[in-house]
C-alpha positions as CSV (number, residue, x, y, z in Angstrom):
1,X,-129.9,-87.2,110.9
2,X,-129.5,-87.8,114.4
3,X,-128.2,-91.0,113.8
4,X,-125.9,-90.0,112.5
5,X,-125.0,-87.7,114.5
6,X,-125.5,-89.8,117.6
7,X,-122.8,-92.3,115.9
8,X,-119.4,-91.0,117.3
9,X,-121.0,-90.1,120.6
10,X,-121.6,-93.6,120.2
11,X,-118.7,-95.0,119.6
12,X,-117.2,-93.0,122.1
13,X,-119.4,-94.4,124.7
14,X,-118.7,-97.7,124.0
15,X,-115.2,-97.3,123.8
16,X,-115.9,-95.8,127.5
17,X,-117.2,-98.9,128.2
18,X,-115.4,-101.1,126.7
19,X,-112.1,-99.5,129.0
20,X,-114.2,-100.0,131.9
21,X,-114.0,-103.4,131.6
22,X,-117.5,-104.1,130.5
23,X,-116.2,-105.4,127.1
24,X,-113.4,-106.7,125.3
25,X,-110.0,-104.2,125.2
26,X,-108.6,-103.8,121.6
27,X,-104.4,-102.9,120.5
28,X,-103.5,-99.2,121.0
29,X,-102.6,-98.0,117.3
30,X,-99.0,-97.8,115.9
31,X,-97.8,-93.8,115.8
32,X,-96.8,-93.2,111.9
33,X,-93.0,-92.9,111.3
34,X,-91.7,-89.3,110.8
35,X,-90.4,-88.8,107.5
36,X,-90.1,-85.1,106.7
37,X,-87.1,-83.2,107.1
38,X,-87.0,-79.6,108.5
39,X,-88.0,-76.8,105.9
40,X,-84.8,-74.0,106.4
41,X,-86.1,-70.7,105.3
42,X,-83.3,-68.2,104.8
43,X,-83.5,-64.8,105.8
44,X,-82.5,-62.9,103.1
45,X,-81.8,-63.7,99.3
46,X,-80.3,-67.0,98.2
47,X,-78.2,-64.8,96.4
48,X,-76.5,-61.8,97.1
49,X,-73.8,-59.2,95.8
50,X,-71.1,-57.6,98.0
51,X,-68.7,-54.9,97.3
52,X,-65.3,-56.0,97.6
53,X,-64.3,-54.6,100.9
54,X,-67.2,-54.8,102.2
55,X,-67.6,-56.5,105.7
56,X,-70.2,-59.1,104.7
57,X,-73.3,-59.7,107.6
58,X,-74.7,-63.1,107.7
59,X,-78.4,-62.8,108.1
60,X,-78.8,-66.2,108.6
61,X,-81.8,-69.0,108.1
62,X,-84.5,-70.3,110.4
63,X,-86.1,-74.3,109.8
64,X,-89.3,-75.6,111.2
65,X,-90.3,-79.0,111.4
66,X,-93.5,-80.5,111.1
67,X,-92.9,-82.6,113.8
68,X,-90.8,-81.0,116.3
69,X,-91.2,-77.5,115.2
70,X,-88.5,-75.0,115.2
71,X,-85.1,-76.9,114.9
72,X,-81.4,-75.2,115.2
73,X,-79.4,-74.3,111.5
74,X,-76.2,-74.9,111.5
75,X,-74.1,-72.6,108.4
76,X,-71.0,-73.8,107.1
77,X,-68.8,-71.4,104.4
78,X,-66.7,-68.1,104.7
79,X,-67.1,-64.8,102.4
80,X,-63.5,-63.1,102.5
81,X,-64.8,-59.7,101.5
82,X,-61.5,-58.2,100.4
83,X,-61.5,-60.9,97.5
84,X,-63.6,-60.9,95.0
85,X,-65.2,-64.4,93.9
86,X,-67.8,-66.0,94.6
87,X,-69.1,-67.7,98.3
88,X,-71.2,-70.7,99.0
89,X,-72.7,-70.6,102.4
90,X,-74.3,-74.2,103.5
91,X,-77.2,-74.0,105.9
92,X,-78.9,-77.5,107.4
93,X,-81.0,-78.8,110.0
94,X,-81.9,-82.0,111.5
95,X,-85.0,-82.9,113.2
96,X,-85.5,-85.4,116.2
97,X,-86.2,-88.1,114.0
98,X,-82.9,-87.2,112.3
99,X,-84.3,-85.3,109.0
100,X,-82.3,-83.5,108.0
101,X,-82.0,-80.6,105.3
102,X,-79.9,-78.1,103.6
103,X,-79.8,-74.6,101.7
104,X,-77.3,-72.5,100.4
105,X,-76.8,-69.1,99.9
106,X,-74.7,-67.5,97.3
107,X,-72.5,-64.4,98.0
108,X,-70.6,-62.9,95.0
109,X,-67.6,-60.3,96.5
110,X,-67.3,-58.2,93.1
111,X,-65.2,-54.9,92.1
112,X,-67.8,-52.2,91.4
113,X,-65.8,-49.4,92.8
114,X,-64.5,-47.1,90.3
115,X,-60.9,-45.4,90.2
116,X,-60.7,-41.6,91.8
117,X,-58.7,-39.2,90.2
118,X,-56.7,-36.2,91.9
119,X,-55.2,-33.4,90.0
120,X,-51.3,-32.6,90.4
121,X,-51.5,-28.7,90.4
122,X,-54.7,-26.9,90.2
123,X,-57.3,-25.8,88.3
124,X,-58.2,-23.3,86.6
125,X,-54.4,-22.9,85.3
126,X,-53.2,-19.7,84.1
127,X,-50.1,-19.9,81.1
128,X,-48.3,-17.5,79.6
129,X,-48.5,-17.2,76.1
130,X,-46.1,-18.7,73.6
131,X,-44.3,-20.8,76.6
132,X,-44.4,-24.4,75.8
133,X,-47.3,-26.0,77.9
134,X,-46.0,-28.7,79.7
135,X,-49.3,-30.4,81.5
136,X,-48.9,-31.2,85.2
137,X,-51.0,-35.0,85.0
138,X,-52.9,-36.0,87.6
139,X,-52.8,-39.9,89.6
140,X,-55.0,-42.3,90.2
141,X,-56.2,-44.8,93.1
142,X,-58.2,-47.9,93.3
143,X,-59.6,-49.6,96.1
144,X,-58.2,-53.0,94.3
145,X,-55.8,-52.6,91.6
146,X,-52.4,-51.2,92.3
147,X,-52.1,-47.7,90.3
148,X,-49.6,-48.5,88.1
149,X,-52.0,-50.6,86.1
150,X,-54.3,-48.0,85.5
151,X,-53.8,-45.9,82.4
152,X,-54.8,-42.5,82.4
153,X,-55.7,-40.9,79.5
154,X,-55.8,-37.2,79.0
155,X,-57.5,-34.9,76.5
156,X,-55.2,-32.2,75.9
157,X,-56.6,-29.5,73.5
158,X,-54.5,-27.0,75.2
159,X,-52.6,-24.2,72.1
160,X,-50.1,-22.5,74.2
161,X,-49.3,-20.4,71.1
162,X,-53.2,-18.3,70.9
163,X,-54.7,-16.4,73.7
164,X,-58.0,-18.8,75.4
165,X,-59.0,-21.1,77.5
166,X,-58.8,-24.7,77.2
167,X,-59.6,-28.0,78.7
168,X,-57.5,-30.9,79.7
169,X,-59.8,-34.1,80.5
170,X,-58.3,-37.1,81.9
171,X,-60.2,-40.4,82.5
172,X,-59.5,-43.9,84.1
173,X,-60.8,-47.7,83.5
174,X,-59.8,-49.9,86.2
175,X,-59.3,-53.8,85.8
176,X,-63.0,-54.6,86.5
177,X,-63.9,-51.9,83.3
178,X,-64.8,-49.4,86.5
179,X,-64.5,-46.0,85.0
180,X,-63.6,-43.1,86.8
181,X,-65.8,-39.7,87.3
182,X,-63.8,-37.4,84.7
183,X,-61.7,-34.7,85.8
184,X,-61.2,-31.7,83.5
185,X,-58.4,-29.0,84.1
186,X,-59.0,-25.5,83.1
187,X,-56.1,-23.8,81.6
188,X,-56.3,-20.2,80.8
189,X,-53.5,-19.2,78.1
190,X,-52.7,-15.5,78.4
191,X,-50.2,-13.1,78.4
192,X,-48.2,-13.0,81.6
193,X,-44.9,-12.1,81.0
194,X,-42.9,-9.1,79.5
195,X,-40.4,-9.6,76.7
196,X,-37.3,-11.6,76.7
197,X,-33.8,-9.6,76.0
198,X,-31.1,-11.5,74.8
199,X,-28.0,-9.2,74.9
200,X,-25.9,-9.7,71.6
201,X,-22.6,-10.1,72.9
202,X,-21.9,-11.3,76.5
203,X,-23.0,-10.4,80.0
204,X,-19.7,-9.3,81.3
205,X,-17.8,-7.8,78.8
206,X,-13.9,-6.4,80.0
207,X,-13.3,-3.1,78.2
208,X,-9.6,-1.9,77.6
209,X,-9.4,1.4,79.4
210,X,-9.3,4.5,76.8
211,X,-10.7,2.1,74.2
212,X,-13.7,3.8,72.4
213,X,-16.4,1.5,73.7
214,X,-19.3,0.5,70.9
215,X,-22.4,-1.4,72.8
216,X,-23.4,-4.8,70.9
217,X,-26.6,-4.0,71.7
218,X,-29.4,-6.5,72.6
219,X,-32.7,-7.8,71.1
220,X,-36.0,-8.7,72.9
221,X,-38.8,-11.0,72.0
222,X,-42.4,-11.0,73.2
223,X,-44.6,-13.9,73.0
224,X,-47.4,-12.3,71.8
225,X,-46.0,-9.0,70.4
226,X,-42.7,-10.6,68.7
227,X,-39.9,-8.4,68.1
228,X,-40.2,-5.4,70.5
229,X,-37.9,-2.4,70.7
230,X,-35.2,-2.2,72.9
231,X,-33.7,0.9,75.2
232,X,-30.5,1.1,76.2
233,X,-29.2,3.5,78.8
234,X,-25.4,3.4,78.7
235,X,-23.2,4.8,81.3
236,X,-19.4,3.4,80.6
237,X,-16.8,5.8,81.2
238,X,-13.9,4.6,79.4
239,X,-11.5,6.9,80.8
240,X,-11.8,5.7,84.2
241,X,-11.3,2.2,85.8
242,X,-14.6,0.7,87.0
243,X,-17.2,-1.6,86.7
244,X,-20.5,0.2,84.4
245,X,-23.9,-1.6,83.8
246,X,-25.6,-1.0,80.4
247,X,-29.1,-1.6,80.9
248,X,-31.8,-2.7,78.2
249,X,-35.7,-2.6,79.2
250,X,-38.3,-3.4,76.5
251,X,-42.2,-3.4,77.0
252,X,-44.8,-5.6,75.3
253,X,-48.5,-3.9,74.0
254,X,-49.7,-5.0,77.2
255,X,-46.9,-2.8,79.3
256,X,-45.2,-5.9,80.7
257,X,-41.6,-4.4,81.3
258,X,-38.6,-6.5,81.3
259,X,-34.6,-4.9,82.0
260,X,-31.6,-7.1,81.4
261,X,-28.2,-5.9,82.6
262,X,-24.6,-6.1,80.7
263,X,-21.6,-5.3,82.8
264,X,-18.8,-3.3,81.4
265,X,-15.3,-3.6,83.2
266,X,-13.0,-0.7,82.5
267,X,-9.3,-1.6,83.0
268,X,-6.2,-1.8,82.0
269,X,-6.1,-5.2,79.8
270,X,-3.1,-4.3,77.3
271,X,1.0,-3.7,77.1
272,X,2.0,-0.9,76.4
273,X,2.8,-0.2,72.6
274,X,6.4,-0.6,71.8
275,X,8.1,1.5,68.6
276,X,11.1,0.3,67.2
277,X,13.9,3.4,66.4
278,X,15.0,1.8,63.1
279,X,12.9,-0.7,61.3
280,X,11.4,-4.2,61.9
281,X,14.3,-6.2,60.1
282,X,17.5,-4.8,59.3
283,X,19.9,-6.0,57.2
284,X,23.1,-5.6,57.9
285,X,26.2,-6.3,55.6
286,X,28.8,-9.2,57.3
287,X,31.3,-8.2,59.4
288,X,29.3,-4.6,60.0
289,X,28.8,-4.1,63.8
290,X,25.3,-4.0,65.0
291,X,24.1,-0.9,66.7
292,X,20.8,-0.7,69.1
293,X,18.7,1.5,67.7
294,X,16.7,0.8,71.1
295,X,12.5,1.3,71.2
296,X,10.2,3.3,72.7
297,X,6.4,2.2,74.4
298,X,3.7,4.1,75.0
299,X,0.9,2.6,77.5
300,X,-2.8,4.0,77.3
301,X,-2.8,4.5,80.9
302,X,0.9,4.9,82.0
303,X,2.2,7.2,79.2
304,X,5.7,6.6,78.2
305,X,7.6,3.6,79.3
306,X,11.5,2.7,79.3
307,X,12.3,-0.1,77.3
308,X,15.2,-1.8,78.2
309,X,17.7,-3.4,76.3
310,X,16.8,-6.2,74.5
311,X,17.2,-10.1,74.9
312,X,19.1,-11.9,72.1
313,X,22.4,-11.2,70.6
314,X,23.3,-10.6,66.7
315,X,27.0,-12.2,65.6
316,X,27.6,-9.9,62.7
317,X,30.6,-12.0,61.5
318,X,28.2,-14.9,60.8
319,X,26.0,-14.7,57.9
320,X,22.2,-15.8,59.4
321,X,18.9,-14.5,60.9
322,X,18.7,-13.1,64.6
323,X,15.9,-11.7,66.6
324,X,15.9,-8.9,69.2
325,X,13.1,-9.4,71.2
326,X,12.0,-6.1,73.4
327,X,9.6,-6.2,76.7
328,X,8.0,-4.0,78.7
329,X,5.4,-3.9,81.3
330,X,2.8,-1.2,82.9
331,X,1.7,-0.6,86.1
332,X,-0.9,-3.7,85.6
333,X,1.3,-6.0,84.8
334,X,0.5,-6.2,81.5
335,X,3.8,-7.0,78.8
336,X,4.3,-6.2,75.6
337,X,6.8,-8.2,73.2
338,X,8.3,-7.0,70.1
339,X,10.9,-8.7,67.8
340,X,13.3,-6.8,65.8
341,X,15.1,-9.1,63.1
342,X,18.2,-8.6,61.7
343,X,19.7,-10.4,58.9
344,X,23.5,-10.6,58.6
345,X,23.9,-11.0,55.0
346,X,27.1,-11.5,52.5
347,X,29.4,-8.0,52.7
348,X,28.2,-5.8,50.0
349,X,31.8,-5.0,47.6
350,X,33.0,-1.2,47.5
351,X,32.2,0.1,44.2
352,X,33.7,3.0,42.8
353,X,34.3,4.6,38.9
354,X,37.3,5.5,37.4
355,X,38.7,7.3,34.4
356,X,41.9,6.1,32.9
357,X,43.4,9.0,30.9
358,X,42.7,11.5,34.1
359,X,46.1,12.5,35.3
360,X,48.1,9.6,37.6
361,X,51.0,7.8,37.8
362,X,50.1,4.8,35.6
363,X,49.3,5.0,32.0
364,X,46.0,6.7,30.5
365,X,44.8,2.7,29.8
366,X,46.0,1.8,33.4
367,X,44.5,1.9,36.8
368,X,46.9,1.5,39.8
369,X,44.7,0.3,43.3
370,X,47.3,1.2,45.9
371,X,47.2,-0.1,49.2
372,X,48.6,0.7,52.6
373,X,50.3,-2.9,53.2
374,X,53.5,-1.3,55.5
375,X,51.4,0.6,57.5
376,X,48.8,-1.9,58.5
377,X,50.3,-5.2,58.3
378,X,46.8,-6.7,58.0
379,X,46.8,-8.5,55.6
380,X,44.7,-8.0,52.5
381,X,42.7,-10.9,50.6
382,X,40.7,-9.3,48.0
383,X,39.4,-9.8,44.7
384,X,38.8,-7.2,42.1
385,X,36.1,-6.9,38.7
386,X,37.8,-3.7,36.9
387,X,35.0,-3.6,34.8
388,X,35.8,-4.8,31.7
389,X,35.4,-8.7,31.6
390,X,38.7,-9.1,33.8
391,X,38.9,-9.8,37.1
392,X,41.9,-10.9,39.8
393,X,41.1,-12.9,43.2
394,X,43.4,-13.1,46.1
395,X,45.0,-9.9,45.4
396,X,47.1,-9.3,48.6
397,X,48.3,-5.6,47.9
398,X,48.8,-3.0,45.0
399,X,47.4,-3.7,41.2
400,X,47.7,-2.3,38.1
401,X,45.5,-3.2,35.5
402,X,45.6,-2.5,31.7
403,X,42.8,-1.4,29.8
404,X,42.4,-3.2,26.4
405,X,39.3,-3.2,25.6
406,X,38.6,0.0,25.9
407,X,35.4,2.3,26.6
408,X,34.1,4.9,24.9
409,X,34.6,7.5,27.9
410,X,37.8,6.0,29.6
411,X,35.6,5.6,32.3
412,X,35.4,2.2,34.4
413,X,33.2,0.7,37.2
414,X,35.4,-1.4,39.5
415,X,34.2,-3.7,42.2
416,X,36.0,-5.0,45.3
417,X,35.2,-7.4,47.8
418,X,36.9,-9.9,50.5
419,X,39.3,-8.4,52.9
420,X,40.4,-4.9,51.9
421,X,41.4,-2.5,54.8
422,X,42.2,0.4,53.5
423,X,42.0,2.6,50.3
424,X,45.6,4.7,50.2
425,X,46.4,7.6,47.9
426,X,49.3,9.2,48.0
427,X,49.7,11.0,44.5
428,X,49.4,7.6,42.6
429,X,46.5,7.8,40.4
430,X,43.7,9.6,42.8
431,X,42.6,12.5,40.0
432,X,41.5,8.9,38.2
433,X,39.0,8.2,41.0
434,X,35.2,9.7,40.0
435,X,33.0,8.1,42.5
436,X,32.3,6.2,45.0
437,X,28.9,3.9,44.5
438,X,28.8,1.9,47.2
439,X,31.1,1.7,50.3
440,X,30.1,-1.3,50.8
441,X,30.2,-4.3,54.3
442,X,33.9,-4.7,54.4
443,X,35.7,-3.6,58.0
444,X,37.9,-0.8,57.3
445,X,41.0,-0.5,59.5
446,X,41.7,2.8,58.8
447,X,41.0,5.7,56.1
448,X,44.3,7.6,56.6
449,X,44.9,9.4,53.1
450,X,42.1,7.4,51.6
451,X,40.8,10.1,49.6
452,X,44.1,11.9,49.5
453,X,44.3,14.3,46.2
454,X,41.4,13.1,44.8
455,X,40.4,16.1,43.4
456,X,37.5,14.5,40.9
457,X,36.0,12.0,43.9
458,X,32.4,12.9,44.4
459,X,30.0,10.3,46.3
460,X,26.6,8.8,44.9
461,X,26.5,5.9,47.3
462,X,23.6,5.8,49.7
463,X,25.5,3.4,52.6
464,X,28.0,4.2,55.1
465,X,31.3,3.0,55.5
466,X,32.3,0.0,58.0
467,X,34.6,1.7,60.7
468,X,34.1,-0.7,62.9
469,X,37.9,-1.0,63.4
470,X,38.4,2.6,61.9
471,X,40.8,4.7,64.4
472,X,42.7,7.1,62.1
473,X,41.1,9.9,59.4
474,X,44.0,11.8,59.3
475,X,43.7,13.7,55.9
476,X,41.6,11.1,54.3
477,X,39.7,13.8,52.4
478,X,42.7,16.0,52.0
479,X,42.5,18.6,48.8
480,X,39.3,16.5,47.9
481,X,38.0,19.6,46.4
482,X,34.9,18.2,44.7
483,X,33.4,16.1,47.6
484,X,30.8,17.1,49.4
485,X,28.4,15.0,50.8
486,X,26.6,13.8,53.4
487,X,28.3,12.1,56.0
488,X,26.1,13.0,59.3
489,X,25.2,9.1,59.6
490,X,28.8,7.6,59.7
491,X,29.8,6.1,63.4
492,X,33.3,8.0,63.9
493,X,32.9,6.7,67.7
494,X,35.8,4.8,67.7
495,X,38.4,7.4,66.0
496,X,41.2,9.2,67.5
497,X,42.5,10.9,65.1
498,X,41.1,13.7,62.5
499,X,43.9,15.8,61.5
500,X,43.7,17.1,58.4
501,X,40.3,15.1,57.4
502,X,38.9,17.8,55.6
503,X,42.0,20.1,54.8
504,X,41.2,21.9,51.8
505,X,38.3,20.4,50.9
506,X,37.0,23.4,49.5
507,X,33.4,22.0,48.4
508,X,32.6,20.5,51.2
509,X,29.9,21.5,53.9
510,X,27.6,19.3,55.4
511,X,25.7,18.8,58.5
512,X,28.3,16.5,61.2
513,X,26.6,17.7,64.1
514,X,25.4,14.0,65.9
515,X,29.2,12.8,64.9
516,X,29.7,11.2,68.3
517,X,33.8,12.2,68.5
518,X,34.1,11.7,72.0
519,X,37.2,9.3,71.5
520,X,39.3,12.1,69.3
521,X,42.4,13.8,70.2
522,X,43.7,15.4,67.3
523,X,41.7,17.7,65.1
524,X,44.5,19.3,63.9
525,X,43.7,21.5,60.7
526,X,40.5,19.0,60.5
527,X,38.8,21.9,58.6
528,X,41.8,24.3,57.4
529,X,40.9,25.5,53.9
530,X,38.0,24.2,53.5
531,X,36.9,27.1,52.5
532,X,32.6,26.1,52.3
533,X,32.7,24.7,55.4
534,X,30.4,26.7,58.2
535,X,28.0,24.5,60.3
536,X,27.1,24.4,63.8
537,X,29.5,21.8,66.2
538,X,28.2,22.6,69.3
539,X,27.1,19.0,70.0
540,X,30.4,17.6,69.6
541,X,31.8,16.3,72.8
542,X,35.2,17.7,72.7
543,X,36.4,15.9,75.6
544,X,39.3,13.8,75.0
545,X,40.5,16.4,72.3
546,X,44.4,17.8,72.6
547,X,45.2,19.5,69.8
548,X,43.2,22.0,67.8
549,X,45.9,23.9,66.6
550,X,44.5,25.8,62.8
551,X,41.2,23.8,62.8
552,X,39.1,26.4,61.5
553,X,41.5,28.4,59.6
554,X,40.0,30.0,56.5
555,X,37.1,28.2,57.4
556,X,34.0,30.7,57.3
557,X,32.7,30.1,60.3
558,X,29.9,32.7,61.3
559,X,29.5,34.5,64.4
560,X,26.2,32.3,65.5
561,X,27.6,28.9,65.0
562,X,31.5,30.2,66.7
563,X,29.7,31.3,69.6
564,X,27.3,28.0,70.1
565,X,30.6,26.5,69.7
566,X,32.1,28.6,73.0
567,X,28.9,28.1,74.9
568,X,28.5,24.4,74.4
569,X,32.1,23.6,74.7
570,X,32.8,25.9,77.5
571,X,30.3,23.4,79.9
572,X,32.1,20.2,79.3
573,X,34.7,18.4,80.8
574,X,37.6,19.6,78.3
575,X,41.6,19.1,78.4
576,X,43.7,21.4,79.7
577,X,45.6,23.9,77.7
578,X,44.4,22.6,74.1
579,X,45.2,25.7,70.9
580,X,42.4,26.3,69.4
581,X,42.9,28.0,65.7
582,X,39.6,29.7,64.5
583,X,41.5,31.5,61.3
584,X,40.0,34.7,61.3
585,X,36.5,34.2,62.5
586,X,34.7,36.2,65.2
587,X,32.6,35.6,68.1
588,X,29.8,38.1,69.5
589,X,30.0,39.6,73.2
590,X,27.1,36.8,73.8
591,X,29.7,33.9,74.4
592,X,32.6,36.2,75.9
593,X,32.2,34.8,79.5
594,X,31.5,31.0,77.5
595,X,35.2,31.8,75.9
596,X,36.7,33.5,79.5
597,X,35.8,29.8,81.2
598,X,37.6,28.1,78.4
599,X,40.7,30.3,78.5
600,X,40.8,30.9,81.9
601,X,39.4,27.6,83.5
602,X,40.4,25.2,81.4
603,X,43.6,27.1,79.4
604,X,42.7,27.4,76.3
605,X,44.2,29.2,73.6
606,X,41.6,30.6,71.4
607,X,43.6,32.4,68.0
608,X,40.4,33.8,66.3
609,X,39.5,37.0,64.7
610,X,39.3,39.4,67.8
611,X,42.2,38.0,69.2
C-alpha cells in the first residue's frame, strides 16, 4: 500500500531530477487537436408563435465551448410581424479552433385575432307596432382582412306586427376562421304612435262660394287597434270668401291622438249662369228676319249681370245652322258661354181653306187667288197645290182654278209657297176664304186689304206672319167680322200705316198691348166699328202718329182703359195737333189734367163722350 502510494511521488521526483540534469530529458507531449464545436443554447423555445402585429423580441442564444468557453452567436433571419408566415432565425458560433455550430429558431406570425363588431344605432330598440322593421346592421373590423370580406350574418327574429321583445344577433368569421364575440340587438316592438288619417278626398279642396259644402270625410288606421273612429269638427262658411280648416283627430285604445287638417277655400270659382229669353235652337222659316231674344245671367255672388249682345251673325236668307254665342263675366273674372242655335230652314207655304160655292165672283166650283201686281210691282213667283191633285208653279199673278173633282163639303185646303207678297181682296171671292192654317216663312210686302170682306176668315194657325218688309195694314182686316184672334206676338215695328186695320171687325178683341207701333202715322178709323174691341193701349208708343181721326168710334172702350190711354200717352213725345176720335166713350176726372197736357200741350183734339 505504500508503494503504491509512494509511486507518483516517485515518479515525480525523478522527473525532478531528471530536469535537473541528473538524467536523460525526454520530448514534451503533443497537445490533442480540438475538435468540438461550440454548443449554442437558445434562450427561449426553438419554436414560437406570434400574433400578427405583434412586435417580435429576439431573446437570443448563448454557445459555450469546451475549449475556449463562452464564444459570440451571430443570428441571421427577419420576422416581419405584420405578415403572417412562418420565420427561420439562424444562430452559429465558431470557436478558436474554428468549430463552428448552428441552431435555429422557428417563429410562426399567425392571425388569431378575431373580428369586432359595432352596432349602427343602439340597443335596446324601441318600434312601433305594425311599422315595417327595417334593421339598422351593424360593421365589422379586422386587424388583417379588409371588411368588405367579412360577411355578417344576422339573426333577425324580429315580428314587427305583435307587441314583444325580440333579438337581432349578428356574428363574423374572418379569413383565418376567427370568429367574432356575438353582438345581439334588443328590439322592443310596441305601440308608439297614434292612428293614421287619410282624408278621402284631397287636402286643399276649393269650394264654390254659396255651394252647399258636403265633407268627404276621412278614415284613420291604427296599428294595433285597426280602424278607429274619426271626429270631425267643421267650420266652412260657405257664404263668405275664406280659407276654413276641417279638422279630423282619432285616438287608439292606448289614447295616442293623431289630427290631420283639410283646407277649404271659399271663393268665387264659377260664371255667372246665363238664361236664354227664347229657346236653345230656334228655327226660323227662310227669309224670316231674326230677332234677339237677348239673355239674362245670374252670378252666386254678383246677383244679376248684363249680357251683352251676342257674337255671331244669322243670314236668314240662307238656309243653314248658326250659333249665337253669349258671354259674360263677374267680378272674379270668371265667364260664362252660352250658344243659342238657330236653324234657317226652307219657308214654311201659307196655308189657308176655302169653300167654293160661298158667295164670290168666280163660279161655286172656282176659286179666284187675286193678287196686288199694280200696286207692288214686285214681282210674284209662286206655286200653288189647290188641294185637289192639281197644282200650278211659277204663277206670276191672279188664278182661277176649277174644281172638278169635287169634295163633299165644297171645302178646299190650298197651299202656297215661293215668292208671294201679298194676299189682295177687293170683293173678288173673300166670303170663299175659311181659314188661315199657317201663315207661313214667306216675306210679305204688304197686307193692304188682305183680309178685305172676308166675312167667314177665322185663324187656326199657330205662327206669325213675315212683315219683315210689311209697311202698310190699311184695312187688311176690314168688315172681317168673324176674326178674332190673337195677334199680340206679330212684329208691326216696321209699319206706317194702320188705317182702317180693324174697321168693322166686329168679333175681334184681343190683347195688342206690346205691339211696338212706334213707326205709325196713320191710325185712321184703325178700330171704327169694331164693335168688341175694348183693351188697354197704354203701352203703345204713339209717337210718330198724325192722324187719329174716328179711331175708336163705336168702339166700347171703358172708362179704366180710356184713361190709362190719356195718362200714358199724355207723357210721351207726341205730334202736334193730331184728332183723336174716341166715338162716344168717357174718361173719369182721374186722367183730366193727363187729357188738359194733351190738348193743351201738345194740341190735341180729343172728340169723346164728354166732349
Amino acid at each position: 500500500m505504500k508503494l503504491s502510494a509512494l509511486a507518483p511521488l516517485f515518479l515525480l521526483t525523478l522527473g525532478t531530477l531528471t530536469a535537473c540534469g541528473g538524467g536523460s530529458k525526454s520530448p514534451a507531449p503533443t497537445p490533442a487537436k480540438d475538435t468540438t464545436a461550440p454548443v449554442i443554447t437558445l434562450t427561449g423555445d426553438s419554436a414560437l408563435t406570434l400574433s400578427v402585429g405583434t412586435a417580435y423580441s429576439e431573446q437570443g442564444a448563448t454557445a459555450n465551448d469546451a475549449t475556449d468557453g463562452s464564444v459570440d452567436v451571430t443570428t441571421t433571419g427577419t420576422v416581419d410581424s405584420a405578415v403572417v408566415s412562418s420565420y427561420t432565425l439562424t444562430y452559429s458560433a465558431k470557436d478558436a479552433a474554428g468549430n463552428a455550430s448552428s441552431a435555429t429558431r422557428t417563429v410562426n406570425v399567425v392571425d388569431d385575432i378575431a373580428p369586432v363588431l359595432v352596432l349602427n344605432g343602439v340597443t335596446p330598440f324601441s318600434h312601433n307596432a305594425g311599422d315595417d322593421y327595417a334593421d339598422l346592421g351593424a360593421v365589422v373590423s379586422d386587424n388583417l382582412d379588409d371588411a368588405s370580406s367579412i360577411t355578417i350574418t344576422t339573426t333577425d327574429e324580429v315580428n314587427a306586427a305583435v307587441i314583444g321583445s325580440y333579438t337581432v344577433t349578428y356574428t363574423a368569421t374572418d379569413a383565418a376562421g376567427n370568429v367574432a364575440t356575438p353582438l345581439i340587438r334588443t328590439v322592443n316592438i310596441e305601440d308608439l304612435a297614434g292612428p293614421v288619417i287619410t282624408l278621402t278626398g284631397a287636402a286643399i279642396i276649393e269650394h264654390n262660394y254659396g255651394d252647399v259644402y258636403t265633407d268627404k270625410g276621412a278614415i284613420a288606421t291604427d296599428n294595433v287597434d285597426g280602424n278607429v273612429d274619426v271626429t270631425t269638427e267643421i267650420t266652412v262658411l260657405i257664404d263668405k270668401i275664406g280659407s276654413y280648416s276641417v279638422i279630423y283627430t282619432a285616438k287608439d285604445a292606448l289614447g295616442h291622438e293623431a289630427t290631420l287638417e283639410r283646407i277649404v277655400n271659399v271663393a268665387d270659382l264659377v260664371g255667372p249662369v246665363i238664361t236664354l229669353t227664347g229657346g236653345n235652337t230656334i228655327t226660323l222659316g227662310k227669309g224670316r228676319v231674326y230677332k234677339e231674344l237677348g239673355a239674362t245671367a245670374l252670378d252666386n255672388l254678383d246677383g244679376a249681370i248684363v249680357v251683352g249682345a251676342p257674337t255671331g251673325t244669322v243670314d236668314y236668307d240662307t238656309i243653314g245652322l248658326y250659333e249665337l254665342t253669349y258671354t259674360v263675366t263677374d267680378a272674379e273674372n270668371n265667364p260664362s258661354t252660352l250658344v243659342r242655335t238657330v236653324d234657317v230652314l226652307t219657308a214654311k207655304p201659307f196655308i189657308t181653306t176655302w169653300k167654293t160655292d160661298n158667295p164670290g165672283n168666280s163660279n161655286v166650283d172656282q176659286i179666284t187667288i187675286t193678287t196686288n201686281t199694280a200696286a207692288y210691282p214686285i214681282e210674284y213667283k209662286y206655286s200653288i197645290d189647290w188641294g185637289d191633285g192639281e197644282t200650278n208653279v211659277d204663277v206670276r199673278g191672279d188664278i182661277t182654278h176649277t174644281y172638278t173633282n169635287k169634295s163633299i163639303d165644297d171645302t178646299y185646303t190650298i197651299t202656297i209657297s215661293g215668292d208671294f207678297p201679298q194676299l189682295y181682296f177687293n170683293g173678288d171671292d173673300s166670303e170663299k176664304l175659311l181659314t188661315i192654317e199657317q201663315w207661313g216663312d214667306g216675306a210679305l210686302l204688304s197686307l193692304t186689304k188682305a183680309f178685305n170682306g172676308c166675312r167667314n176668315v177665322v185663324s187656326n194657325a199657330i205662327d206669325s206672319p213675315n212683315l219683315r218688309f210689311v209697311t202698310d195694314m190699311s184695312r187688311m182686316f176690314y168688315v172681317a167680322t168673324s176674326f178674332n184672334q190673337d195677334l199680340s206676338a206679330w212684329d208691326v215695328s216696321s209699319v206706317t200705316n194702320m188705317q182702317s186695320m180693324f174697321e168693322q171687325a166686329r168679333s175681334f178683341n184681343q190683347e195688342l198691348s206690346a205691339w211696338d207701333v212706334s213707326s205709325v202715322t196713320d191710325m185712321r178709323e184703325m178700330f171704327s166699328n169694331a164693335s168688341s174691341f175694348n183693351q188697354d193701349l197704354s203701352a203703345w208708343d204713339v209717337s210718330s202718329v198724325t192722324s187719329m181721326g174716328r179711331m175708336f168710334l163705336a168702339a166700347p172702350i171703358s172708362t179704366l182703359n180710356f184713361d190709362s190711354l190719356l195718362q200714358a200717352w199724355s207723357q210721351q213725345e207726341v205730334q202736334s195737333n193730331v184728332y183723336l176720335g174716341m166715338g162716344d166713350n168717357g174718361y173719369s176726372a182721374n186722367s183730366q189734367a193727363a187729357r188738359n197736357i194733351l190738348t193743351g200741350t201738345y194740341g190735341w183734339t180729343i172728340d169723346d163722350g164728354r166732349g
